[in-house]
C-alpha positions as CSV (number, residue, x, y, z in Angstrom):
1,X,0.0,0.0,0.0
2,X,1.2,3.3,-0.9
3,X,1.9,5.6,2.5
4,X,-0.5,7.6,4.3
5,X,0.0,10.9,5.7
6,X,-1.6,11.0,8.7
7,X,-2.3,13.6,11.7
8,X,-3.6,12.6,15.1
9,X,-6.2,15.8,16.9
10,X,-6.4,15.3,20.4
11,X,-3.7,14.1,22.2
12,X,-5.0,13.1,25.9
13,X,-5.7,9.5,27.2
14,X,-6.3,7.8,24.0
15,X,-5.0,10.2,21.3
16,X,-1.6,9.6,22.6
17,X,-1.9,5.9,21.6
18,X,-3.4,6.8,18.3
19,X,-0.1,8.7,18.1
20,X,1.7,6.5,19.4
21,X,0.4,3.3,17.1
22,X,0.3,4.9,14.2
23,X,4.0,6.6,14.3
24,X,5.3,3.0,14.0
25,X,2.8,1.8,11.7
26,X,4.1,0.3,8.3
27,X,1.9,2.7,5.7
28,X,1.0,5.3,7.4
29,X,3.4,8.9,8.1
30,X,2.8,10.8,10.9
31,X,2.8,14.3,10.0
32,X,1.9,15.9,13.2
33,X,-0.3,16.1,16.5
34,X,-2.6,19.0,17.6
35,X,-4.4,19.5,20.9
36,X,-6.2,22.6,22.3
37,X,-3.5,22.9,25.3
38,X,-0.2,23.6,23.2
39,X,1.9,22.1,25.9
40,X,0.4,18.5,25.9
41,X,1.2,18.8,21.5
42,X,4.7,19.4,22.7
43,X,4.9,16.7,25.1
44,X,3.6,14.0,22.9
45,X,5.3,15.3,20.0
46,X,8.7,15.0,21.4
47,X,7.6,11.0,23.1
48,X,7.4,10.4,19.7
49,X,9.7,12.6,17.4
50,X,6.9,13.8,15.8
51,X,6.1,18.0,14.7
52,X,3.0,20.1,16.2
53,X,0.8,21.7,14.0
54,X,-0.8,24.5,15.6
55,X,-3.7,24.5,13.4
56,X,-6.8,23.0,11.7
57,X,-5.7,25.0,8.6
58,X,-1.7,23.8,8.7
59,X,-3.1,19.9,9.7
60,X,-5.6,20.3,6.0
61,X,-2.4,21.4,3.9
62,X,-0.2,18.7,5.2
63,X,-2.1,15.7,6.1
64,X,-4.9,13.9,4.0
65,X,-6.2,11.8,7.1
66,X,-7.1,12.7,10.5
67,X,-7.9,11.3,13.6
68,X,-10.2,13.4,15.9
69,X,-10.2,11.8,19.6
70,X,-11.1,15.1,21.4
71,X,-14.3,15.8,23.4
72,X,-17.4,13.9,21.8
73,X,-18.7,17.6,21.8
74,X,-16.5,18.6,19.4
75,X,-16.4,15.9,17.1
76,X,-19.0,16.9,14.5
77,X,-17.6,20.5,14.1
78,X,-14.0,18.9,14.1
79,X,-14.7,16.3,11.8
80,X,-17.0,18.4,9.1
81,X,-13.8,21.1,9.2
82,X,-11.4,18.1,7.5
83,X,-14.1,16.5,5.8
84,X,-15.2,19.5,3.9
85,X,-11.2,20.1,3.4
86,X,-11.4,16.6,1.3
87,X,-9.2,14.8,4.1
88,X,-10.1,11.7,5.3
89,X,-11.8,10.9,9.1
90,X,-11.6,8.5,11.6
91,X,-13.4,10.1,14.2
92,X,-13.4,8.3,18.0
93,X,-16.8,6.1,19.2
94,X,-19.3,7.6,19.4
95,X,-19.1,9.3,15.9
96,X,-20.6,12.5,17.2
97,X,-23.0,14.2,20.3
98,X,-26.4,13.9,18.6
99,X,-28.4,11.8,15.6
100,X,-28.2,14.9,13.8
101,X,-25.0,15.8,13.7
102,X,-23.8,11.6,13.3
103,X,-26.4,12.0,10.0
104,X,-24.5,15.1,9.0
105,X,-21.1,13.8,8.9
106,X,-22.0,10.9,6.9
107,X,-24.0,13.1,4.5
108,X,-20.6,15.3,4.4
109,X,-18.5,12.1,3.7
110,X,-20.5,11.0,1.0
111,X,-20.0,14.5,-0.2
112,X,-16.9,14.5,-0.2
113,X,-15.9,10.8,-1.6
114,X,-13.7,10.4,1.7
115,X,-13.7,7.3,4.0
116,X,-15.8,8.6,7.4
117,X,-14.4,5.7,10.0
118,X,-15.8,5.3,13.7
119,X,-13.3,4.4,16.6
120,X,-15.1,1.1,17.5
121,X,-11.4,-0.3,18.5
122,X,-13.6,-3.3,20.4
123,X,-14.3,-4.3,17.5
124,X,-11.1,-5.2,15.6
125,X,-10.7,-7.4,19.3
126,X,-9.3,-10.5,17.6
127,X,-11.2,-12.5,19.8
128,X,-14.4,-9.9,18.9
129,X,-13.9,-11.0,15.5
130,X,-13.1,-15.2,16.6
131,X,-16.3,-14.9,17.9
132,X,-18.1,-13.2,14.7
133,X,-16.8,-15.8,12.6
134,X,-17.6,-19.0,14.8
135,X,-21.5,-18.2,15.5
136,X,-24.1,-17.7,13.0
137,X,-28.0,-16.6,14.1
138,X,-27.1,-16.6,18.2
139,X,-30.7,-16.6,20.4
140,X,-29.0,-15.0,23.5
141,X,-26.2,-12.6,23.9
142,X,-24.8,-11.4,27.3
143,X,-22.1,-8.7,27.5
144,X,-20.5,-7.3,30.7
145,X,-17.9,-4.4,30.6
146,X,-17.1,-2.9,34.1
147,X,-14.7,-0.5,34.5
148,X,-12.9,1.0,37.4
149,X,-13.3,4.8,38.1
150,X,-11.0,7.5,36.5
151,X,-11.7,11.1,35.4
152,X,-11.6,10.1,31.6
153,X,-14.8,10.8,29.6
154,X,-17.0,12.0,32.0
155,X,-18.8,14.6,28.9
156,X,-20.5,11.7,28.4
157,X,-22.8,8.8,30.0
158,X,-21.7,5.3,30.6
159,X,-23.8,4.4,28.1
160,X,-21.7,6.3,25.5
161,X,-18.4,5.9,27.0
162,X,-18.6,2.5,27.2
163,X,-21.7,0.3,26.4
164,X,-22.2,1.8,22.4
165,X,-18.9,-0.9,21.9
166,X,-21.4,-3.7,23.0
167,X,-24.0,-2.2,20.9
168,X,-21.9,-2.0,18.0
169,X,-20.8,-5.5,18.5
170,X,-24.3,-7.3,19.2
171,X,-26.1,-5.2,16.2
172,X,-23.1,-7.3,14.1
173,X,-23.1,-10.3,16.0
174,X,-27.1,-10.4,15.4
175,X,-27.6,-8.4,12.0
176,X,-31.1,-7.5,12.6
177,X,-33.3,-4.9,13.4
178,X,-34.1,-4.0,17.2
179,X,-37.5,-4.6,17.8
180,X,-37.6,-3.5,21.3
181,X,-35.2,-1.8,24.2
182,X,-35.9,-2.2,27.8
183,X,-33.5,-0.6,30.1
184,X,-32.3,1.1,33.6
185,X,-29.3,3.2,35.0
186,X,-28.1,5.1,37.9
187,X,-25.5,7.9,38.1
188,X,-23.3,7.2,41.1
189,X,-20.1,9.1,41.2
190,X,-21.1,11.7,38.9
191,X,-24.4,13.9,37.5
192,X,-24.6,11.1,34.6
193,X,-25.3,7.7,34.4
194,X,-22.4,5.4,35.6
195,X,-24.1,2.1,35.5
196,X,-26.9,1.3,32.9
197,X,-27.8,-1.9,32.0
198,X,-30.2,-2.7,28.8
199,X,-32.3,-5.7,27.0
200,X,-32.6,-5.8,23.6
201,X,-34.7,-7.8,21.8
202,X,-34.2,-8.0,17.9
203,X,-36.2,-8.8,15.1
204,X,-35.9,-13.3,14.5
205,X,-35.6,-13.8,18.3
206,X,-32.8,-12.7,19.9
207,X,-32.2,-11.6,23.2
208,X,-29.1,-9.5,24.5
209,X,-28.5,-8.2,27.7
210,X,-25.6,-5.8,27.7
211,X,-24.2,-4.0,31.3
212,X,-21.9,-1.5,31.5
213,X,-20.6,0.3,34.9
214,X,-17.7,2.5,35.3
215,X,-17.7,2.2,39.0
216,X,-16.6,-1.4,39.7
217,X,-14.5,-3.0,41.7
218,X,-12.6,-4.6,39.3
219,X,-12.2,-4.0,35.1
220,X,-13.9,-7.0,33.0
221,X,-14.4,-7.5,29.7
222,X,-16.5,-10.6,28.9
223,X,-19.0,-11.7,26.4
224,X,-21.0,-15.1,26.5
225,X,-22.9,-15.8,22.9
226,X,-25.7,-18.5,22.9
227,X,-26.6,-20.0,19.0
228,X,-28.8,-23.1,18.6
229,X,-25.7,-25.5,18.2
230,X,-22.7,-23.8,19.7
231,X,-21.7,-21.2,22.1
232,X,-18.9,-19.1,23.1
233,X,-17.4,-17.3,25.8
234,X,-15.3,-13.8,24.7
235,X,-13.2,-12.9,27.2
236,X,-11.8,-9.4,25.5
237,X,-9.0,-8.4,27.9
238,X,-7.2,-11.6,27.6
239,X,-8.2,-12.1,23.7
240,X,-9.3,-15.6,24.3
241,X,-12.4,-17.4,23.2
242,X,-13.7,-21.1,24.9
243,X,-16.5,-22.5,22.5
244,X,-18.3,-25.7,22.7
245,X,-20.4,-27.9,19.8
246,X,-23.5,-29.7,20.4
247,X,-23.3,-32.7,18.5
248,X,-26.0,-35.2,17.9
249,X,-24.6,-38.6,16.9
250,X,-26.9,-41.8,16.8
251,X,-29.5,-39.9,18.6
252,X,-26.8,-38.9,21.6
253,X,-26.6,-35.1,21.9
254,X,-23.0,-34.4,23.1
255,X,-21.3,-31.4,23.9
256,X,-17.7,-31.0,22.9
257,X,-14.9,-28.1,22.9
258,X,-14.2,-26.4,19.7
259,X,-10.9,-25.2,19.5
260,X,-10.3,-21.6,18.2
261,X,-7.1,-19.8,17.5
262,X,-6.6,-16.6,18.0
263,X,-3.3,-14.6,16.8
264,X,-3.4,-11.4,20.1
265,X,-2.8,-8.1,18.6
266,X,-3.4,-4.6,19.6
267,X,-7.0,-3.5,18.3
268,X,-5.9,-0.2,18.1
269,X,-2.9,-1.4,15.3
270,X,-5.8,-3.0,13.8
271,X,-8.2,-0.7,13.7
272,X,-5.6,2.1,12.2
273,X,-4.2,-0.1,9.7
274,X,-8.1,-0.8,8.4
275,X,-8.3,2.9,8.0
276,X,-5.0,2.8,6.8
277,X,-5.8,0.6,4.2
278,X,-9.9,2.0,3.4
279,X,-7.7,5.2,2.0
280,X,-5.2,3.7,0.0
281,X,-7.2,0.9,-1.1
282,X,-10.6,2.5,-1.6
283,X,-12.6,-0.2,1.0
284,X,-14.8,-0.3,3.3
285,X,-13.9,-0.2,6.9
286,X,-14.9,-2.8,9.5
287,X,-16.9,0.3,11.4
288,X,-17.9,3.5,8.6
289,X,-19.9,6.2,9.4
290,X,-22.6,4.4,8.9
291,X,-22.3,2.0,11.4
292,X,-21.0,4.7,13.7
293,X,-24.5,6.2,13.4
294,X,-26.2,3.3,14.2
295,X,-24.6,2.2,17.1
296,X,-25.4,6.0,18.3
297,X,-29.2,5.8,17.4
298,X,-28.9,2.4,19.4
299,X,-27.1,4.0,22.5
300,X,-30.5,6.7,22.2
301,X,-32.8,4.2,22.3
302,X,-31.0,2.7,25.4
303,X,-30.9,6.0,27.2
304,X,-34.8,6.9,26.0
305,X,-35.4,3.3,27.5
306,X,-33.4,4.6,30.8
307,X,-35.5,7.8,31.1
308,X,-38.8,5.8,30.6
309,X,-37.6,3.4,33.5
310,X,-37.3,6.2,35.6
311,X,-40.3,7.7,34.9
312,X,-41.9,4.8,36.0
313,X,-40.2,4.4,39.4
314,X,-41.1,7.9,40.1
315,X,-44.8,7.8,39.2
316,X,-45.2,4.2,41.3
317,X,-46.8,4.9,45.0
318,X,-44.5,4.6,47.9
């Protein structure tokens, strides 16, 4: 593939390993980092011998690619800037604050003829992606992913922060409409929700129950999927996957393990070399806009779903 000239928006928590991934990335260059607080450009810059741009306008005229991981907030205004400027976008989960603005960037993409790419990095898990190729049509889906308090994210709900990966995933996994959403959530250690858990049932059957809490105890990661003949447990921090058959041999139903192999890589490496490779190559990526909007108008239904829930607690006599 021909090389990639790349800059990296937003350097804090998680732009610093977009940085840092992709300035040792085979196709892509590294042209430079921006951030709203100059000092933190300078500091990444020099961790990775790399030059600060100090503006959208330099970032347009040297770089054909960005990556926007700065506040959700700013992610439609940031990303419609390089996407009207004919670069290409991946823009970090979710794709943007609102429906609106999520339709907007996609209609701007399309515009544009440039790849519009969502920062779904659970997704290019290679256990995530074990598990999409083992199980066909699963009836039951359970996902938990707790997390351990920091002071990252917090412009956003837990439900944005952290379940819209699950969402993503299970709308793949199950590649049907959602027929209905049932779900509840309590802020604990902030004004927004910090534990929600929600029930999805999709159109053919399917059942997923997805929690997400970023006030545990402890960090986990895990995924059980249920299909008529097999099933599969995901654990995503260790990027393993134990799977078992049903078999039914002269009339004996047996269960037996099914081995899968898994090659562990970073799913950030993975995730930039797709986008990497959507420029230079002219594909689709694993998560487009499109997808990235979806999994947003999901994560509304969930927190319409929440708000309902709560509605109903408060109107029930005491």
């Amino acid at each position: 593939m021909r090389e990639v000239r790349l800059a990296v928006v937003g350097v804090g928590h998680l732009g610093r390993h977009h940085a840092r991934v992709a300035s040792s990335l085979a196709g892509l260059k590294v042209v430079g980092v921006h951030d709203h607080h100059p000092g933190r450009a300078q500091e990444i810059a020099r961790e990775f011998s790399l030059q600060v741009l100090s503006s959208f306008e330099q970032i347009a005229g040297e770089a054909e690619a960005v990556v926007v991981a700065t506040p959700t907030v700013t992610h439609a205004e940031i990303a419609g800037f390089f996407l009207d400027r004919g670069l290409h976008v991946l823009v970090e989960k979710p794709i943007a604050a609102s429906l609106a603005e999520a339709e907007d960037l996609v209609h701007r993409a399309r515009r544009a003829g440039r790849v519009l790419m969502v920062g779904h990095v659970e997704r290019y898990n290679p256990a995530i992606e074990a598990a999409l190729t083992l199980v066909a049509a699963p009836r039951f889906i359970e996902i938990h992913r707790l997390g351990v308090f920091t002071a990252r994210s917090l412009d956003v709900d837990v439900v944005l922060d952290l379940m819209i990966h699950d969402l993503q995933i299970v709308s793949t996994l199950v590649g049907r409409p959602v027929r209905e959403v049932r779900a509840a959530g309590v802020p604990v250690l902030t004004s927004k929700l910090d534990i929600a858990n929600a029930r999805l049932a999709f159109e053919g059957g399917c059942v997923a129950n997805v929690t997400a809490s970023r006030v545990s105890a402890e960090k986990v990661r895990k995924c059980r999927v249920f299909a008529p003949s097999i099933y599969a447990s995901v654990d995503m921090q260790a990027q393993s996957v134990s799977a078992f058959r049903l078999l039914s041999e002269n009339g004996r139903p047996e269960i037996v393990p099914v081995p899968v192999a898994i090659s562990r890589e970073e799913p950030l490496s993975r995730e930039l070399a797709d986008f990497c490779r959507a420029i230079a190559e002219g594909t689709r990526p694993l998560v487009s806009g499109e997808e990235g909007r979806d999994a947003l108008a999901l994560a509304e239904r969930v927190l319409e779903a929440v708000e309902t829930h709560r509605a109903t607690l408060e109107e029930a006599p005491v």
